[in-house]
C-alpha positions in Angstrom: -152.1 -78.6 -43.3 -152.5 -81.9 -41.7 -154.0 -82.7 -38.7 -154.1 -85.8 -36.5 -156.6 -87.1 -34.6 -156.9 -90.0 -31.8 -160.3 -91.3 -31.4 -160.4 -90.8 -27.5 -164.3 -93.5 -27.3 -163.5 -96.2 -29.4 -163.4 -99.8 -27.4 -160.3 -101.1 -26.8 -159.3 -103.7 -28.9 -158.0 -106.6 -26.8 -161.1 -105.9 -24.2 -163.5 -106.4 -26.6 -164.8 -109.6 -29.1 -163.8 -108.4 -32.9 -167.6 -108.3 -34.1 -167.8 -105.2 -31.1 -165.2 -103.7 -32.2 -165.7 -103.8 -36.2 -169.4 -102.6 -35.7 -167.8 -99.8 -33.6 -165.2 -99.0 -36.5 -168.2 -99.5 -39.2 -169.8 -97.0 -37.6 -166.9 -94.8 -37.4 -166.1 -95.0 -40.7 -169.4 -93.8 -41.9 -170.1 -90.9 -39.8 -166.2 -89.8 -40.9 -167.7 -90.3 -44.4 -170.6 -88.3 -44.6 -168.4 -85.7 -43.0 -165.6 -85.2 -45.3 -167.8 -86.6 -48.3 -165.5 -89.5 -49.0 -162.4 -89.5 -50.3 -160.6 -91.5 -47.6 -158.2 -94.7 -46.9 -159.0 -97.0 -44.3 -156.7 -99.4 -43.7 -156.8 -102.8 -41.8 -154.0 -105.3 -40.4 -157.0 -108.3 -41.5 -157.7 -109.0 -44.6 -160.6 -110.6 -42.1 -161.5 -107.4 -40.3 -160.9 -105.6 -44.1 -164.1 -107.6 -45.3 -166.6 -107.7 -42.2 -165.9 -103.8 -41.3 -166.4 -103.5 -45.2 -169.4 -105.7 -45.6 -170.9 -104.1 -42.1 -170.8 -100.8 -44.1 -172.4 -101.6 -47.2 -174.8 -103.1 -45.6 -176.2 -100.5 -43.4 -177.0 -98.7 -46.2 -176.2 -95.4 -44.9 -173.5 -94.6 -47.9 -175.7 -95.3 -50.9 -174.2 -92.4 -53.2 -170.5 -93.6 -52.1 -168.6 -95.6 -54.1 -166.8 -98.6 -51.7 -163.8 -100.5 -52.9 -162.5 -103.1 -50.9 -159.3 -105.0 -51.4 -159.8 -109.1 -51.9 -163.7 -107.8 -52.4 -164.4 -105.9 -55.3 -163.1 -107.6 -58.1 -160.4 -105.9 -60.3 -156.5 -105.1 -59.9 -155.2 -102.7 -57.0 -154.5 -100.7 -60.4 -158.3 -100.5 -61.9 -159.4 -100.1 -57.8 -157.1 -97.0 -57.5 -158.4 -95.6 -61.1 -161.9 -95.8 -60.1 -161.2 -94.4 -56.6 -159.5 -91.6 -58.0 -162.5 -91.1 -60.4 -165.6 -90.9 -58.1 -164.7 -88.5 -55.6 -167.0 -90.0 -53.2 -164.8 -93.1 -52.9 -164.1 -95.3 -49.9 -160.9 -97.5 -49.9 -160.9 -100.1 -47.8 -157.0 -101.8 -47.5 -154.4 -103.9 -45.6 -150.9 -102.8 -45.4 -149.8 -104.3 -48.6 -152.2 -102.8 -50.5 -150.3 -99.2 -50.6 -146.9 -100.3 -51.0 -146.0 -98.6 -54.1 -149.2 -96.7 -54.9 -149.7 -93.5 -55.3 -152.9 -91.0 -55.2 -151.6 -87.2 -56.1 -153.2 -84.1 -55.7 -156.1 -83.1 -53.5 -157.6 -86.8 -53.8 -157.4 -88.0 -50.3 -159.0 -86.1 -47.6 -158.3 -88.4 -45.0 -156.6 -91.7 -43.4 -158.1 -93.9 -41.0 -156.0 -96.5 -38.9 -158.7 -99.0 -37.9 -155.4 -101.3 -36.3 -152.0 -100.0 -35.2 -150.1 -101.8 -37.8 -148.2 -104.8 -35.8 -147.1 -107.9 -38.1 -149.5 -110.8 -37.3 -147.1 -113.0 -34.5 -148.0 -115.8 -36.7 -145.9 -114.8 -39.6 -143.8 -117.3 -40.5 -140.8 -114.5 -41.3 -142.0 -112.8 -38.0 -142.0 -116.0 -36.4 -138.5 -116.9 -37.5 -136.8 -113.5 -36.8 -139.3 -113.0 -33.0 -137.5 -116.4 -32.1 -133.8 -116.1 -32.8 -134.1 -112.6 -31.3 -135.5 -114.6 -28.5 -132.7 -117.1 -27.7 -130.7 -114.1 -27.6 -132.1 -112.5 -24.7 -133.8 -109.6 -27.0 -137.0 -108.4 -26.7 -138.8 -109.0 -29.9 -142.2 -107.0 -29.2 -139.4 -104.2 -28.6 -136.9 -104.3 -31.2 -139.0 -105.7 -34.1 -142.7 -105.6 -33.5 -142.9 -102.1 -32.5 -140.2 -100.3 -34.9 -141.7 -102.3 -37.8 -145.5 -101.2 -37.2 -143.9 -97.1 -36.6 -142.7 -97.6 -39.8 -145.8 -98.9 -41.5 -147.6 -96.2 -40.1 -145.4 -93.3 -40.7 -145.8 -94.7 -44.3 -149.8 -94.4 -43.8 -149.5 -91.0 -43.0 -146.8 -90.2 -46.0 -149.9 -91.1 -48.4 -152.0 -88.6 -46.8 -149.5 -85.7 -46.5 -147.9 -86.1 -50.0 -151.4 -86.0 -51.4 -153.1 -83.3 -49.6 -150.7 -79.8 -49.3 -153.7 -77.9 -47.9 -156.1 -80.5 -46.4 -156.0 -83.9 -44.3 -157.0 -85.8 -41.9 -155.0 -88.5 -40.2 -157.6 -90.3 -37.9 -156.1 -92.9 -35.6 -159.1 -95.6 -34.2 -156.6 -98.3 -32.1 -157.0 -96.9 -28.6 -153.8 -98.4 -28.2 -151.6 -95.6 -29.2 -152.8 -93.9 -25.8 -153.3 -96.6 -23.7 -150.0 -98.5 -24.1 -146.5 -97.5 -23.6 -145.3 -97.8 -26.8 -147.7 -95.6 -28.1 -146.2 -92.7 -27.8 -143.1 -93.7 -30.0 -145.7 -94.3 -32.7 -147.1 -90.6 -32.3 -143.3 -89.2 -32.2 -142.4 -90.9 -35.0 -145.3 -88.3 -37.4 -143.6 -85.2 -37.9 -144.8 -82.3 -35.8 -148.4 -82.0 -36.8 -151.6 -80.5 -34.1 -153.1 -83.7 -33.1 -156.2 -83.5 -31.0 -157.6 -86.6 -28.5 -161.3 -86.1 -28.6 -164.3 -88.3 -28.8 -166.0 -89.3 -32.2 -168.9 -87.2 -32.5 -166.5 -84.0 -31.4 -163.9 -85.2 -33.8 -166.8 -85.5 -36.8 -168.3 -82.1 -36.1 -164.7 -80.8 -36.5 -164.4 -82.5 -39.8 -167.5 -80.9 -41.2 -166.8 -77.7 -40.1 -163.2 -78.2 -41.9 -164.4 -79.6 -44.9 -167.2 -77.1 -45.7 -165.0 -74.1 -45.0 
């Protein structure tokens, strides 16, 4: 079945500048890659983090025989991006949130998801904005009551692609530090249903993967 895992050596996010932390995740993302020979979702809160982790990637050369779509890169509809990915099975799709609402990939043609970012609204969305400040003025918490249930939700919905597409096989492979680090993290992990996840380090993680996917 599905397993989850939380990447215990990736930098922490707010500790770091973004170019640290998208070569980290670049680097990540191909060694996850060349382990489970493609197949996989990564998916981004940025559209601006979507393009340089993507453009990191393809430029280090290291997944020449992999086909890499990336959403507001590669030219073409979601529709014609999803096609192809489902084509080539070594595909890499790189998308934001909004990119999988209403899409669907069947069968056994995901081997694994990758949350680069835990996936909080940006606090400068206007509609976030709006709703974060009347909640306010009421004396709610906002990061409580609408940041964090939003982003669960999101990401229950990231790991519902995975496990309605993969019966035997999958890999939900968390990279935001965050969900073990901060408080609210473990509301995000209760939210999955009751799946082994393991808190290891990259290289363990990756060697686990292999083994997995060549058995």
């Amino acid at each position: 079945g599905a397993i989850s895992y939380i990447v215990s050596d990736m930098p922490d996010i707010q500790a770091v500048s973004q170019q640290r932390y998208v070569e980290q995740m670049a680097e990540a993302v191909i060694k996850i890659a060349k382990a489970i020979q493609g197949r996989m979702f990564v998916l981004f809160t940025s559209q601006q983090m979507l393009k340089e982790t993507a453009t990191l990637v393809t430029e280090r050369d290291a997944l020449q025989e992999y086909m890499l779509f990336a959403q507001g890169v590669t030219s073409g509809s979601r529709m014609k991006m999803i096609k192809s990915f489902r084509k080539f099975p070594k595909s890499i799709l790189f998308g934001t949130n909004s990119f999988w609402e209403g899409v669907d990939v069947p069968g056994d043609e995901l081997a694994a998801v990758v949350i680069v970012r835990l996936p909080f609204t940006s606090p400068d969305d206007p509609v976030f904005k709006m709703k974060s400040h009347e909640m306010q003025l009421e004396g709610i918490n906002a990061f409580q009551q609408l940041s964090v249930p939003e982003a669960i939700i999101r990401f229950k919905q990231g790991f519902g692609r995975l496990v309605r597409s993969s019966q035997d096989h999958g890999a939900f492979i968390v990279l935001d530090r965050r969900i073990e680090s901060k408080s609210y993290g473990k509301q995000f992990m209760r939210a999955l249903p009751d799946i082994e996840t393991k808190n290891v380090p990259l290289d363990d993680m990756v060697l686990e993967l292999e083994h997995w996917y060549n058995n």
